[in-house]
N, C-alpha and C positions, 0 to 999 in steps of 0.2 A: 768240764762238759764240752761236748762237740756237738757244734752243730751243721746237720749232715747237707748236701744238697742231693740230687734223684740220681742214682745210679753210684754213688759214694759209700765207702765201704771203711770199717774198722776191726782191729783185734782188740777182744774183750779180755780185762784182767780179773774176771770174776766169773764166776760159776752161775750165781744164784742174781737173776735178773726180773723184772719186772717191768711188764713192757705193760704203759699207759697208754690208750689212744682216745685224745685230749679232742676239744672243741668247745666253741661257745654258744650256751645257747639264744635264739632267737624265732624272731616270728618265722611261720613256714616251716622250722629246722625239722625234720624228723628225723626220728628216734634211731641210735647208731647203735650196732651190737658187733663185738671184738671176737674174737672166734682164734684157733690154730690149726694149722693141719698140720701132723709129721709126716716128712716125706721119705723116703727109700732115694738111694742113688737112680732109681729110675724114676723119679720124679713123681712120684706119686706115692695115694696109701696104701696099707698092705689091706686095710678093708675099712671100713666106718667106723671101728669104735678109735680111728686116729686121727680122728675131727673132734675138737675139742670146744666147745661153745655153751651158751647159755642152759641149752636143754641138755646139756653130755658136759657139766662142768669139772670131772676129773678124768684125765688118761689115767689107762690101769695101772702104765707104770709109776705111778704119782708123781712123775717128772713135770707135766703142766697141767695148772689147776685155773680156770676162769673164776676169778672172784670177781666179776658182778662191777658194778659201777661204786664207786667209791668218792670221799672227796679228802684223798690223803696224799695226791701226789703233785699236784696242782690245781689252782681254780678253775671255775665253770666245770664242765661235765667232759666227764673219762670213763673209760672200760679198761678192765685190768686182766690182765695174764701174766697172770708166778710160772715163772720157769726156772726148775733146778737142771743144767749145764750135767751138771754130775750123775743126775740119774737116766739121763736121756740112753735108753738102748745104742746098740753098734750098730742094728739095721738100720736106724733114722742118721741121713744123712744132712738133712734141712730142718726148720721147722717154718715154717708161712704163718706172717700174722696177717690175718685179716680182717674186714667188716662188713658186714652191712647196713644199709640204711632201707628203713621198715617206715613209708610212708613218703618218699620223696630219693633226692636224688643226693649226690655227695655235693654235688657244686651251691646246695642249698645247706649245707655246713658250716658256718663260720670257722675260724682260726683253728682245722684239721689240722692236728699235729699228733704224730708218734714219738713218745719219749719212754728210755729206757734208766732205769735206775738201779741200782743194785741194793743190797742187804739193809746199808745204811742209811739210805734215803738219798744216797749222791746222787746225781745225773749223770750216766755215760754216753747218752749220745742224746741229740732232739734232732726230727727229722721234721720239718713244717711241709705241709702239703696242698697240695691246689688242685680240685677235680671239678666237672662240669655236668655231665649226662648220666655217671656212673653209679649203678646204684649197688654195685658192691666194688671192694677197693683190696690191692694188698699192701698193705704200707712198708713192709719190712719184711727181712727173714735173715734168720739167725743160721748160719752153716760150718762145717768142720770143715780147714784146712789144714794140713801138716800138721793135724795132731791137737790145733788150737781150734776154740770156736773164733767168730765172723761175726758183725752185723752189718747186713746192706742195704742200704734204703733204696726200696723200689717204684711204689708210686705207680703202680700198675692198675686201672681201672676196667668195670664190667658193666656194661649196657644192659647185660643177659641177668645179671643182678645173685642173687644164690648161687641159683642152677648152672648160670655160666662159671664160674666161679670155683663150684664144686666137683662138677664134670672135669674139667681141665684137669683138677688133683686126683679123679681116679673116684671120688663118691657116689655113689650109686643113686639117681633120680627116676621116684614113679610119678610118671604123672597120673596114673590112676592106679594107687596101690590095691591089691588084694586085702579083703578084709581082715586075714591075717598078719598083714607086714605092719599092722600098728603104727602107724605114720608117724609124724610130730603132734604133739597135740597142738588144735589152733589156737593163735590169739583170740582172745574175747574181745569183742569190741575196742579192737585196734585198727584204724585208719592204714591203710596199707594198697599200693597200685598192685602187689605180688605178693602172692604168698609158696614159695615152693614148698613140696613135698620130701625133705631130706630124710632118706630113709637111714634113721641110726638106730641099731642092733636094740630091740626095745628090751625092758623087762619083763619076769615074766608075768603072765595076767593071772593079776589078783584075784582068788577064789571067791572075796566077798565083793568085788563092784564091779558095777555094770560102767562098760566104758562113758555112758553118758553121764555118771555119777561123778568120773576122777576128772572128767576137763571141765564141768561147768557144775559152779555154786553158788549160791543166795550172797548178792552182794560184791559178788569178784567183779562185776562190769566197774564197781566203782573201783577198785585202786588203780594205783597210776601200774603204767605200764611193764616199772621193773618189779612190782611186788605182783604183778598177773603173771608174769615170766618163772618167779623163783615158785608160786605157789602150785604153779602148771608140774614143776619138775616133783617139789613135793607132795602132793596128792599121789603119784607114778612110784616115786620111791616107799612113800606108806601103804601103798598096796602089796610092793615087794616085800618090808616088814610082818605084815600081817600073814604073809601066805609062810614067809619063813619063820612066826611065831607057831603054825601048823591052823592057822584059820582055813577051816574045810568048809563053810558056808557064808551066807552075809550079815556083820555083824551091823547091829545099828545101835550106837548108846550115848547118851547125855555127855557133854566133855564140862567136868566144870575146873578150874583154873584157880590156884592159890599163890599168892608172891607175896615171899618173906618182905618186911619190911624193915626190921632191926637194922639197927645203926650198923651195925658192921656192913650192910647191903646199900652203905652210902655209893661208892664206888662204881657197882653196877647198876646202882641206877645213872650215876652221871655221865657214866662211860659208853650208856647204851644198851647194854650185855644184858638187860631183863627186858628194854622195848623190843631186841631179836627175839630173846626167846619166846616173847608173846607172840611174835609174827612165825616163828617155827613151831609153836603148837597148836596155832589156830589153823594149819591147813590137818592137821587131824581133827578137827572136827568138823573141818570141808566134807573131809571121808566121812565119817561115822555117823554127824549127826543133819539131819532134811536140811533144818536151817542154819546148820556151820554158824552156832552160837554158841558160844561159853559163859556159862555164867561163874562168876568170878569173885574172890575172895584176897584182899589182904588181912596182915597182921602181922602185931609185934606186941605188946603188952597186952592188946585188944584188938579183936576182930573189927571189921569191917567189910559189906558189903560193897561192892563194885558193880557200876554199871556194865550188863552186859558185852562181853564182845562179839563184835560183829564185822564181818571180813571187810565191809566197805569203809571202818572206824579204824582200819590197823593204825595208819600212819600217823595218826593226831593220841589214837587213844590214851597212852600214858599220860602227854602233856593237860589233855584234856581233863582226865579225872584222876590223878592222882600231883596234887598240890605239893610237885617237890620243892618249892622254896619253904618250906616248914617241914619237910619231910627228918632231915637231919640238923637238926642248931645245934646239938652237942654246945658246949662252952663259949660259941661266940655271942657276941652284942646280935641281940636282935635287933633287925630294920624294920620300918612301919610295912605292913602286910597289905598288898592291894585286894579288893573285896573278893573273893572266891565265887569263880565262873559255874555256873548250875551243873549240877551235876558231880563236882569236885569232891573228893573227903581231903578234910585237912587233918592230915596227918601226924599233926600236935596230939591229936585224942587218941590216934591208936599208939603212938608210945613207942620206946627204941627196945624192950624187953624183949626174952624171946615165951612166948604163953601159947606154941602148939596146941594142946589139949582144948584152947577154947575157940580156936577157930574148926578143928573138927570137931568139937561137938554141934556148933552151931551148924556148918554141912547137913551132919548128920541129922539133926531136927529140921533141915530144909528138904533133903530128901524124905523123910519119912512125911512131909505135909505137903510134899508135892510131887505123887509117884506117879510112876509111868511103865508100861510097859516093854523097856529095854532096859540095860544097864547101866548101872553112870560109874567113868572113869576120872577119878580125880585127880590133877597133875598140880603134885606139889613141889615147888622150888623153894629151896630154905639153905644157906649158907653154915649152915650147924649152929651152933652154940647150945645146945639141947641141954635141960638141965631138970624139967619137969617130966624125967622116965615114967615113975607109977602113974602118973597122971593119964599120962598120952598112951599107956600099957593100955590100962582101965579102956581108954575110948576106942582104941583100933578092937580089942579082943571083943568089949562088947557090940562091935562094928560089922563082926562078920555074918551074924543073921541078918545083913539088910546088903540089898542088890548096888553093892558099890566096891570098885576093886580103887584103892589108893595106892597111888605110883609115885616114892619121893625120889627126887631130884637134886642130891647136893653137888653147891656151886662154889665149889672151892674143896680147900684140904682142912675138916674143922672136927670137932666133936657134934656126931650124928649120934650119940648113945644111940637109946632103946630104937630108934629107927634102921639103923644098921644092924642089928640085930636082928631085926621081929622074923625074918626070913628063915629061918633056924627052930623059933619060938615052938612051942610044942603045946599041945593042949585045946586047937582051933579046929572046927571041923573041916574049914578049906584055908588055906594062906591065901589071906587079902591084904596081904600087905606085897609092891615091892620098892626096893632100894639101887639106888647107883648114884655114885657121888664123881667128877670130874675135875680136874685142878684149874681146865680153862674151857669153859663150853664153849668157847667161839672157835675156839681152835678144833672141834670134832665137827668131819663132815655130817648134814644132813641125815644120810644113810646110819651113818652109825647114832645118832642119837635116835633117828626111829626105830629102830633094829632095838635098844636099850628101852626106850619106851612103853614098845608094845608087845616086848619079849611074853613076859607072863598073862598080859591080859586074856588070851583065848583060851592058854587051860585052865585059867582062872572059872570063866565063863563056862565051860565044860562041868569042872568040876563045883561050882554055884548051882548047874541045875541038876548034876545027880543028886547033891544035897537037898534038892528043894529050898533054895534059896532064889534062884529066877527058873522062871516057867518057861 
């Protein structure tokens, strides 16, 4: 590992890098966001969608990807940007990493450091940095010489903050956009001395919501800052799904939420990979339903009922009410159990089995005793092992005279039997059932899991009410 000083330069022996921009946090510090821009040999972009940041976190080329703050590359707090060397266009001559700071200034940043690592988690360069007034910064930029890439630590600060920042590279700033140009959507209740208007190339406007629907929902003041950021961008992206599922109107429906529990679902729960998915399908009911609440179901030999989700509950909810240190004992020695926090289900009762059939049928008898006037989509995650077909046949077919379209979810590569199927199944008056299975849902962007998600839902609902099944 090298470490750089300001205006110090290196040849990279790798392609695929990841540039971390590190800091500690503390009192005062505000909130730091990593950003790219590709440049042309004329020093700038060829138009906005070559700014690559929190609200635009993939280039089209999939050459740089913004993942978001993480804590895999070092301690305290970082922002990250995957860069593939190899896929980078011949017009991009540069790329610029840079930041901003949302609520303060960079000289109010502790231990500012840019550090690059490659595939395997080595370190190829650390750049430590020192700013004062600046409230946006470039730290680094990666360039083609003779054929090789570059990285040079630059250390370049911006008073002017975004706008300065972004101007310089060629981005296009309204200060009073047209109600057309779709602006960024605002922070929610974020502490902030500036807030620019960075105009980046929007999606297009979704048929069914009113813009005052996709930036603000019941509850979003409460998360922290990086789950208001990610749920900004997914509300925007599930409008895009819905309008390319062919939603010609405003759809508004109940979201309720199921997550496999069986033992094989040890893994993603300890890994994380079912707290994501909770937090990537609760901004679909930001969209769809007034109070962006899910009501929610586990199960594995036996159902069980889950306390509501609620957008301001993302980040604790799992730990909160589902009791994983009893979730999976498999074969070991059990340890004495501390009392279960209110609220909790202890997950000894519902069992490592897999018993589909009885957690939709119980659905089933909740919506028929507690109807409403829109639709309810149910998003079911289940890692396969399916083994009660007739059963779960029996409950989806006699499922479809009631105003409920069920979406499964497999998370992993397993046996989905009659699930993977039902798509095909013959003899229903409308198909309410659909399926899509994945080998790693962390690895599918945003876009394409909502795109998967809400594919079938709208001709579902179409064709529900020619049937006479919703009004």
């Amino acid at each position: 590992m090298t470490t750089l000083s300001k205006g110090a330069n290196i040849s990279l022996d790798v392609l695929q890098v990841r540039a971390a921009l590190g800091w500690r946090p503390g009192p005062g510090c505000p909130d730091v966001d990593a950003s790219a821009l590709l440049l042309t040999a004329a020093g700038s972009v060829r138009d906005d969608a070559d700014f690559v940041f929190y609200n635009q976190p993939h280039h089209a080329s999939g050459a740089v990807r913004h993942v978001g703050k993480s804590g895999a590359v070092q301690s305290g707090c970082f922002d990250v940007i995957d860069i593939d060397l190899a896929r980078i266009e011949p017009a991009i001559d540069r790329i610029v990493l840079a930041a901003s700071a949302d609520g303060g200034t960079f000289g109010q940043v502790p231990d500012l450091c840019l550090t690059l690592v490659d595939a395997t988690g080595r370190e190829v360069a650390r750049f430590p940095m020192t700013a004062t007034t600046e409230t946006a910064f470039v730290g680094g930029e990666l360039y083609r010489r003779g054929g090789q890439w570059k990285f040079r630590a630059v250390g370049q600060g911006y008073d002017s903050g975004l706008d300065g920042l972004a101007t310089d590279f060629g981005i296009s700033i309204d200060d009073e956009p047209a109600p057309a140009a779709a602006p960024i959507p605002p922070r929610q209740a974020v502490p902030a001395t500036h807030q620019p208007a960075v105009a980046v190339p929007p999606p297009p406007a979704a048929a069914n919501q009113a813009p005052s629907q996709i930036n603000f929902s019941k509850g979003e003041e409460r998360l922290p800052v990086d789950m208001r950021k990610r749920l900004s961008l997914r509300k925007e992206q599930i409008a895009v799904s819905l309008r390319k599922a062919g939603a010609t109107e405003p759809i508004v429906a109940r979201v309720i939420l199921v997550l496999d529990a069986s033992g094989s679902m040890a893994g993603l729960y300890s890994g994380g990979t079912v707290a994501t998915c909770v937090e990537r399908v609760a901004a679909v009911s930001a969209v769809l339903d007034d109070d962006a609440t899910m009501q929610a179901w586990t199960f594995a030999t036996n159902p069980a009922r889950l306390p509501d989700v609620q957008l301001g509950d993302l980040p604790q909810w799992i730990p909160l009410h589902v009791r994983l240190g009893t979730m999976f004992g498999g074969f070991r020695k059990k340890k004495r159990q501390k009392e279960m926090a209110a609220g909790q289900i202890d997950m000894s009762k519902v069992g490592f089995g897999n018993e589909e059939q009885k957690v939709i049928g119980e659905i089933r008898d909740y919506v028929a005793c507690n109807p409403i006037p829109h639709p309810t989509l149910v998003l079911f995650f289940s890692d396969g092992g399916v083994y009660r077909n007739d059963e779960i046949e029996r409950q989806l077919r006699d499922a479809v005279e009631q105003p409920v379209f069920w979406q499964f979810i497999g998370l992993g590569n397993a046996n989905y039997g009659v699930l993977q199927r039902f798509d095909e199944m013959a003899g229903r008056r409308v198909d309410n059932v659909g399926f899509f299975a994945v080998d790693d849902i962390d690895r599918i962007s945003d876009q394409e899991l909502y795109d998967r998600v809400l594919q079938e839902f709208p001709s579902w609902i179409k064709a529900a009410r020619a049937a006479g099944i919703l009004r």
